[in-house]
N, C-alpha and C positions, 0 to 999 in steps of 0.2 A: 472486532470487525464490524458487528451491527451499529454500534455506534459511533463509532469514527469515520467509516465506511471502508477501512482498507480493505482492499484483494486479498484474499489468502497467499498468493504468493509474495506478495509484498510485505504481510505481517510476518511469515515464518523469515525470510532473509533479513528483516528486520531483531526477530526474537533469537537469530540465531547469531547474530553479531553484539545483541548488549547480554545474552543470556546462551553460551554456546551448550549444546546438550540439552535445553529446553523440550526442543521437539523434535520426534523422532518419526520414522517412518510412521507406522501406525496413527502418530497424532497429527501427520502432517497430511492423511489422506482424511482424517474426518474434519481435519478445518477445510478442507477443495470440497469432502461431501457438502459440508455442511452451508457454505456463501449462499445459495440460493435459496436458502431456508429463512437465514440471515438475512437478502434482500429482499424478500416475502415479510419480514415480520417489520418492515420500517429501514430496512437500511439504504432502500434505494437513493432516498432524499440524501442521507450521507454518504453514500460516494461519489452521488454529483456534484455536491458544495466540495466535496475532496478532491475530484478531481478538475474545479473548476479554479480553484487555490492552486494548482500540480499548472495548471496549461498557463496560468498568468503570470505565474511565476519564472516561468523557463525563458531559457536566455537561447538566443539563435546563436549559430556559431561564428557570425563576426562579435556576437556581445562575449563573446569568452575570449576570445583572442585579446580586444580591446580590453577586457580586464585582470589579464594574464598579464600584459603588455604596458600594465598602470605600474 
């Protein structure tokens, strides 16, 4: 998370779809405690570059029909 910049919510539905059972209650409440400790030690700068990759990326919704429709 500090280093890629992901959300915590965004790593666990991530960890929980390539690694199901990975995280469980308990561990899925100290990675939410833990993001702002995490953005505090450096990861601020990586979730902006993350999610400046996430906003340039996205496709408005005539770009999905158009390429649904290819």
């Amino acid at each position: 998370m500090k280093h890629f910049g992901f959300p915590p919510a965004a790593f666990i539905g991530w960890i929980r779809i390539a690694r199901p059972g990975s995280i469980l209650g308990p561990q899925q409440q100290y990675l939410n405690n833990m993001d702002q400790r995490m953005l505090d030690l450096g990861g601020t700068e990586s979730r902006r570059r993350l999610m400046a990759m996430v906003n340039k990326n996205k496709m408005d919704s005539s770009e999905v029909v158009q390429a649904n429709a290819a």
